[in-house]
VEXDREN-2710 file (C-alpha; in Angstrom, 1 decimal):
% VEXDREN-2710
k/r/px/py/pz
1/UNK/19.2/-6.5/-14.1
2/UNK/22.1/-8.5/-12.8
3/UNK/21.7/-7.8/-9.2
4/UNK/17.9/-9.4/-9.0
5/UNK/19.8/-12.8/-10.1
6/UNK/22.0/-12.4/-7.5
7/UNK/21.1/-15.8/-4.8
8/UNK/20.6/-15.1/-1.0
9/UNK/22.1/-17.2/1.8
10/UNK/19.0/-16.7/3.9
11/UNK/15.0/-17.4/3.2
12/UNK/14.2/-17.3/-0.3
13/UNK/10.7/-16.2/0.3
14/UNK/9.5/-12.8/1.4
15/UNK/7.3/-14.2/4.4
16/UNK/7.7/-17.3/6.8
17/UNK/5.4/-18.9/9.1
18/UNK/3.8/-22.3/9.4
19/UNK/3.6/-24.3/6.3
20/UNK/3.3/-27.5/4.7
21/UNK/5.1/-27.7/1.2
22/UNK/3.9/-28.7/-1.8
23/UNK/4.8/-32.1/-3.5
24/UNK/6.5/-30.4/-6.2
25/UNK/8.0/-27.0/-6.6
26/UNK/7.0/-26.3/-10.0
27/UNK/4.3/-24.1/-9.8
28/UNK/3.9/-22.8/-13.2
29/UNK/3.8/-18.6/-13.9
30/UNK/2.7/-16.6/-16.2
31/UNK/2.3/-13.3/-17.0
32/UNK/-1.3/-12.0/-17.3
33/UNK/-2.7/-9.2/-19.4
34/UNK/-5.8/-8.3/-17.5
35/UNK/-7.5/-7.7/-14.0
36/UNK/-10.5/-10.4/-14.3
37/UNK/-12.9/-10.1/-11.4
38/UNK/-12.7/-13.5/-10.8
39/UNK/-8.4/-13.6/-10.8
40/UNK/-8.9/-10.1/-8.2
41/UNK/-10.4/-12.6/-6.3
42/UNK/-8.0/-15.2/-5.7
43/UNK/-4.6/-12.0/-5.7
44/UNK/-6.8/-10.5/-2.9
45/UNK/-7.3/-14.0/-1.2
46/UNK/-4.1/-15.0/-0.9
47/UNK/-2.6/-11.5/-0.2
48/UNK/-4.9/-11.8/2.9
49/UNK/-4.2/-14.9/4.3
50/UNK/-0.4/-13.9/3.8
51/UNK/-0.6/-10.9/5.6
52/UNK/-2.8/-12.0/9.1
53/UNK/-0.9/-11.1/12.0
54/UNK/1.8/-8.9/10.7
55/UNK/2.2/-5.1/11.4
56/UNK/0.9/-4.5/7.7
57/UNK/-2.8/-6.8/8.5
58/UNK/-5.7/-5.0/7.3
59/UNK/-8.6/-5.6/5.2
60/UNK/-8.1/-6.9/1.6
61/UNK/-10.7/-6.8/-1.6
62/UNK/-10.7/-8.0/-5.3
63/UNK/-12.1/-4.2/-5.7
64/UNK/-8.8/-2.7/-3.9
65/UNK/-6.4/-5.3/-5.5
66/UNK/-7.7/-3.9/-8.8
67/UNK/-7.8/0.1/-8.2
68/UNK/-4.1/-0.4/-6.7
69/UNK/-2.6/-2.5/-9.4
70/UNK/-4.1/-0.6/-12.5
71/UNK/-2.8/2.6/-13.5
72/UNK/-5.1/5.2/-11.9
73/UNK/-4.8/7.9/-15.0
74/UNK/-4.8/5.6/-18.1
75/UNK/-6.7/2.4/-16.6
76/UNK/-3.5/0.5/-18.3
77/UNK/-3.0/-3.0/-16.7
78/UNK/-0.4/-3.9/-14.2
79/UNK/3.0/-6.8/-15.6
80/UNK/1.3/-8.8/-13.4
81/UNK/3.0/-12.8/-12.8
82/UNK/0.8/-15.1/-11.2
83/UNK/2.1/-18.7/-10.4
84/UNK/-0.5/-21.9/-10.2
85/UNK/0.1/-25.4/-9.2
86/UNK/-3.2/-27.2/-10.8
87/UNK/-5.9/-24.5/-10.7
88/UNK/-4.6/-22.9/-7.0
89/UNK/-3.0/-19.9/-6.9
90/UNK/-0.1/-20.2/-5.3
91/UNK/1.9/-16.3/-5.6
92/UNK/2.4/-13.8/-7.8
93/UNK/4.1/-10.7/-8.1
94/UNK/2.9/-7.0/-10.0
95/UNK/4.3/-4.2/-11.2
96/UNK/1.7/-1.0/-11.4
97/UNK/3.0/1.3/-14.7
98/UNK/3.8/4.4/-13.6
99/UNK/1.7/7.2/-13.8
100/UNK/2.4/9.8/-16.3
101/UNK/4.9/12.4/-14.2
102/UNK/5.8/9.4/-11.8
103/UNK/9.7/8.4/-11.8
104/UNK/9.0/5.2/-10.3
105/UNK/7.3/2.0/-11.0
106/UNK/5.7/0.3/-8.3
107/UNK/6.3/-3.5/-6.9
108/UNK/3.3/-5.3/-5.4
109/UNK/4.2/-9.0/-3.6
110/UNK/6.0/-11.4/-4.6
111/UNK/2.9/-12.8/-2.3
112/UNK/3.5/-16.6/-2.1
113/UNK/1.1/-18.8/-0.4
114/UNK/2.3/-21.1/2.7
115/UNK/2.4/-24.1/1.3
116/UNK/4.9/-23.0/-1.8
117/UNK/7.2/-21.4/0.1
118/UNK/11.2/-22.6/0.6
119/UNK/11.0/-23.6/-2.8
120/UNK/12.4/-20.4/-4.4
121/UNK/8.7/-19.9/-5.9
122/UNK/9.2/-15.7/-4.5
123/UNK/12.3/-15.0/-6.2
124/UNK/11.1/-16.6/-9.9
125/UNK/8.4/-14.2/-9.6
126/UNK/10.0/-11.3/-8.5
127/UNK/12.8/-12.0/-11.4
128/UNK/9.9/-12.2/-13.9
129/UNK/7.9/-8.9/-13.6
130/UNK/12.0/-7.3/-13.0
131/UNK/13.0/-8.6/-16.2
132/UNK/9.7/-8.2/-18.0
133/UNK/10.0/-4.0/-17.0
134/UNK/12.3/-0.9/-18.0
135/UNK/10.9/1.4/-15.5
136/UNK/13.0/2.2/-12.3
137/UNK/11.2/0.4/-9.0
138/UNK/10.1/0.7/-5.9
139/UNK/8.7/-1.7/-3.6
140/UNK/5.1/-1.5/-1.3
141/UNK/5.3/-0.9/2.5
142/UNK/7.7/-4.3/3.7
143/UNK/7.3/-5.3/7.5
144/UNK/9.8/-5.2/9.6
145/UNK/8.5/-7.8/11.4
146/UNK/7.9/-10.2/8.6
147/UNK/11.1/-12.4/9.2
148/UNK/13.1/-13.0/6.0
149/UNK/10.9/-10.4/4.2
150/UNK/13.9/-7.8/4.2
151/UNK/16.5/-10.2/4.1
152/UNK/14.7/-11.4/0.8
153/UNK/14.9/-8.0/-0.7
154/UNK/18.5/-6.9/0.3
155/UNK/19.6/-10.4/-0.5
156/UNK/18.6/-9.7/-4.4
157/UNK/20.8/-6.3/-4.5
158/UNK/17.8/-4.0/-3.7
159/UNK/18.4/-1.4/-0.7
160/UNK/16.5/0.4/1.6
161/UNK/15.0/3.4/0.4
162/UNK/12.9/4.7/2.8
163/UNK/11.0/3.8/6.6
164/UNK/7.5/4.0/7.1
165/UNK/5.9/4.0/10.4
166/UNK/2.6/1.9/11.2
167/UNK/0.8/3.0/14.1
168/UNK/-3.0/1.0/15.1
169/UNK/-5.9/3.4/16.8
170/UNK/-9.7/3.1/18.2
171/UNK/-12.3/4.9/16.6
172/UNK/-13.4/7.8/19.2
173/UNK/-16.6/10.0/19.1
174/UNK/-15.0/12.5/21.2
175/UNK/-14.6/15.1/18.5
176/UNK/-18.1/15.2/16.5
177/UNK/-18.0/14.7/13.2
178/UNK/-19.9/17.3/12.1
179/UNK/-16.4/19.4/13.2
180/UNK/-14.6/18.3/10.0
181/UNK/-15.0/20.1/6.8
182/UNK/-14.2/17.5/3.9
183/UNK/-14.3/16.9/0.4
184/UNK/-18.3/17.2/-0.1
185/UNK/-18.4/20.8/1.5
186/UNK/-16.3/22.8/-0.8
187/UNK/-16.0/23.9/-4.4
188/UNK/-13.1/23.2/-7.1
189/UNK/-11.4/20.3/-5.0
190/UNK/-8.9/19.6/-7.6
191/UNK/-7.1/22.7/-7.2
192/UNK/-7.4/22.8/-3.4
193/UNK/-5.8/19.2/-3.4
194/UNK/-3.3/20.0/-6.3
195/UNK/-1.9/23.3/-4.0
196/UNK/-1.3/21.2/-1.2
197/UNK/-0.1/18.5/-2.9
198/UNK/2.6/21.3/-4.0
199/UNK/3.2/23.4/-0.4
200/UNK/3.6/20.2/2.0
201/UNK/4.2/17.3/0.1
202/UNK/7.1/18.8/-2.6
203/UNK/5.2/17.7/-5.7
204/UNK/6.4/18.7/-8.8
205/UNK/3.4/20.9/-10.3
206/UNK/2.2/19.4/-13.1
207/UNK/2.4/15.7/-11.2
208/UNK/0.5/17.6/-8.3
209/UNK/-2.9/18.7/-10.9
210/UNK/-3.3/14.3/-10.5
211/UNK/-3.2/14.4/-7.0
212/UNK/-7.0/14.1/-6.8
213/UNK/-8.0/11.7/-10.0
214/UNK/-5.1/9.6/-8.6
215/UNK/-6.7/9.2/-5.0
216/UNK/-10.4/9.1/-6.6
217/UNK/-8.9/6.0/-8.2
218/UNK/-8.5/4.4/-5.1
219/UNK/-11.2/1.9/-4.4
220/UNK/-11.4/3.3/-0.8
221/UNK/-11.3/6.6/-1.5
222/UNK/-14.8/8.9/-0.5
223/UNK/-15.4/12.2/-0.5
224/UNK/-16.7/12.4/3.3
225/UNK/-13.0/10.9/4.3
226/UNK/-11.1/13.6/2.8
227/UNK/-10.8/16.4/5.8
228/UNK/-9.9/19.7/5.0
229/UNK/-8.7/22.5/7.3
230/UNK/-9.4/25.5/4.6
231/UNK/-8.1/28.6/6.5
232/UNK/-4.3/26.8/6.5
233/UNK/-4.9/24.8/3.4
234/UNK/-4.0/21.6/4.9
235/UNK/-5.8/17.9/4.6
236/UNK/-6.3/14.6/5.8
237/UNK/-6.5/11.5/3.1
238/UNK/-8.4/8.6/5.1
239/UNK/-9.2/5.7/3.3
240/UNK/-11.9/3.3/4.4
241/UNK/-11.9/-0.9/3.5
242/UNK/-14.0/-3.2/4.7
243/UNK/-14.1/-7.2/3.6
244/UNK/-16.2/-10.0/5.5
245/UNK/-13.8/-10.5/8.4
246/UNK/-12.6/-7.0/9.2
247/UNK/-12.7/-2.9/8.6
248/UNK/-10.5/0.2/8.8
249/UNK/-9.9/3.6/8.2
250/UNK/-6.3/4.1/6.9
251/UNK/-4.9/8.1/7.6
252/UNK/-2.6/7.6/4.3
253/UNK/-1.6/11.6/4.4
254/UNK/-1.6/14.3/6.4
255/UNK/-0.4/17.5/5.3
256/UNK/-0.5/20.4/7.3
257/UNK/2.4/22.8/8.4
258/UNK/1.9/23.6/12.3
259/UNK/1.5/20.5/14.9
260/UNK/-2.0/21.6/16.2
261/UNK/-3.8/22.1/12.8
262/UNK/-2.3/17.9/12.1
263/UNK/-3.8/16.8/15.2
264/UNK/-6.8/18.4/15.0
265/UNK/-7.2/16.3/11.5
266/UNK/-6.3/13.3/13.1
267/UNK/-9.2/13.6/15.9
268/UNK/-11.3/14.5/13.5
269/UNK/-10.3/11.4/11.5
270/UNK/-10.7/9.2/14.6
271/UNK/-14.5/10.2/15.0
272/UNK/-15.3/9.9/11.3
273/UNK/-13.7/6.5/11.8
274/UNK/-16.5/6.0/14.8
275/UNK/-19.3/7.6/12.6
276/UNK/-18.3/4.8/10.2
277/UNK/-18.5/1.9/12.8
278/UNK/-14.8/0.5/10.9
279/UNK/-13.0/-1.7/14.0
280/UNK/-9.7/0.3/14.0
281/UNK/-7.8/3.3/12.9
282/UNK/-4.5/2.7/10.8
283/UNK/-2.2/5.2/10.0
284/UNK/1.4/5.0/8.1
285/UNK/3.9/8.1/7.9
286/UNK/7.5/8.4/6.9
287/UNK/7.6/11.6/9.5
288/UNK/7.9/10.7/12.8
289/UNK/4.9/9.7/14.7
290/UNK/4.2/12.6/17.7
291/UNK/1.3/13.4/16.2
292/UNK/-0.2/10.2/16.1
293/UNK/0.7/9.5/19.3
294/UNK/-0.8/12.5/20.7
295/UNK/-4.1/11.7/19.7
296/UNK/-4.2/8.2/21.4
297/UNK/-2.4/6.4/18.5
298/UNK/0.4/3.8/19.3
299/UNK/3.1/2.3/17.0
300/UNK/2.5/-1.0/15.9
301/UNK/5.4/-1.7/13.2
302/UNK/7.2/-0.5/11.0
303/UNK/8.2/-1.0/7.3
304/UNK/10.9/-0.5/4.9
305/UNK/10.6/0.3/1.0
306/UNK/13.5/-1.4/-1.2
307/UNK/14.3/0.7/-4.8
308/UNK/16.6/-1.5/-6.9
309/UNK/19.9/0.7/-7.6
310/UNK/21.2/2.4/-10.5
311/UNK/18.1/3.5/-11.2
312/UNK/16.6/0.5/-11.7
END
């Protein structure tokens, strides 16, 4: 636990941009024991005005701030820190429990708002939900192009674990829809989505038999936007979001072995994206991005996950 106390020479906050500070720095945090709708609300708020204009923008809900903080198999709450300065939310920080089979815990924010930043409102947060946990952790996607975000990270002794690619796409009726074969069209899912969770993403087998409650937990997740290419076995997880200012379809996985049978998914995905009338296609992979690009995609960002070491 020592290293999260360790202070950092640069920002002390894991975004920058124009603000105005608050009077005072003492906003005061506490840890909360449930996802009300109204408090899903004002996390998805915030987290959206926090992230316009960086490689990791998209579209944020109360209903997806509460499907991605809750456990997806138990429905247990997240350690969730949420900091206010009179009634305004002004950051907070969550750790989602880790799903039975998982090794890691995962880190949403610290998400503080403009106006309470340089005040070291992040880093009381962050140390918070650290010290409140056992579990080992890892962080969410963290822009590269969020200045200070990494430095804020490696600066409390966490390293980089791992690099994601973002890359940004327009839907495209080029391929009909009616080409893909998804979820809706086939029987006993669960074990199609468990096999390939095993074959092309590593998954241990009994962690894999989740795979699908897991995604169905998601509030984006529908059947019609899980493509499946059944003579190979292979799949497509896209994730639809919409809010009152914007839409997307997010290709989250792709798993397939040979080049063409992945491209053909992500065409596919690009014309269900159309059918759906969302504004843009997102797509993040820790592979490289070929594929993507192939089919019209171009990289927009890209992002770093931070695991604390040691195990923790």
């Amino acid at each position: 636990m020592n290293d999260i106390r360790r202070s950092n020479t640069g920002g002390d906050e894991p975004t920058t941009g124009p603000h105005t500070q608050l009077n005072s720095p003492d906003s005061r945090i506490g840890l909360v024991g449930s996802l009300e709708p109204g408090l899903c609300e004002e996390l998805a708020d915030l987290a959206q005005r926090c992230i316009a204009g960086y490689s990791d923008d998209r579209p944020v809900s109360a209903s997806l701030v509460r499907s991605r903080l809750a456990n997806a198999l138990t429905g247990a709450p997240p350690v969730l820190a949420v900091a206010r300065h009179g009634r305004e939310v002004t950051g907070w920080c969550a750790v989602r429990r880790p799903e039975p089979g998982e090794a890691r815990a995962r880190l949403w924010g610290p998400v503080v708002a403009p106006s309470a930043r340089r005040v070291g409102l992040g880093r009381r947060l962050l140390r918070r939900v650290v010290d409140a946990v056992e579990w080992p952790l890892v962080t969410t996607d963290v822009p590269v192009d969020r200045a200070g975000a990494g430095d804020f990270f490696s600066g409390s002794g966490w390293e980089v674990l791992d690099t994601i690619t973002v890359l940004h796409g327009s839907p495209a009726a080029s391929v009909g829809v009616l080409d893909a074969i998804t979820a809706a069209d086939v029987t006993d899912l669960e074990a199609y989505v468990a096999t390939a969770a095993r074959r092309f993403a590593g998954v241990e087998a009994s962690f894999a038999e989740s795979t699908l409650p897991r995604w169905r937990d998601d509030a984006r997740f529908r059947p019609e936007t899980l493509l499946l290419d059944p003579p190979t076995g292979s799949l497509l997880l896209a994730l639809a979001q919409r809010n009152d200012t914007a839409s997307e379809l997010l290709l989250a996985e792709v798993w397939a072995a040979e080049a063409d049978v992945r491209r053909r998914l992500i065409a596919q995905a690009h014309a269900v994206a159309a059918g759906r009338k969302v504004a843009i296609v997102r797509a993040v992979t820790r592979q490289g991005p070929a594929d993507f690009v192939a089919c019209g995609m171009r990289v927009t960002g890209r992002c770093h996950t931070f695991a604390l070491p040691g195990g923790r």
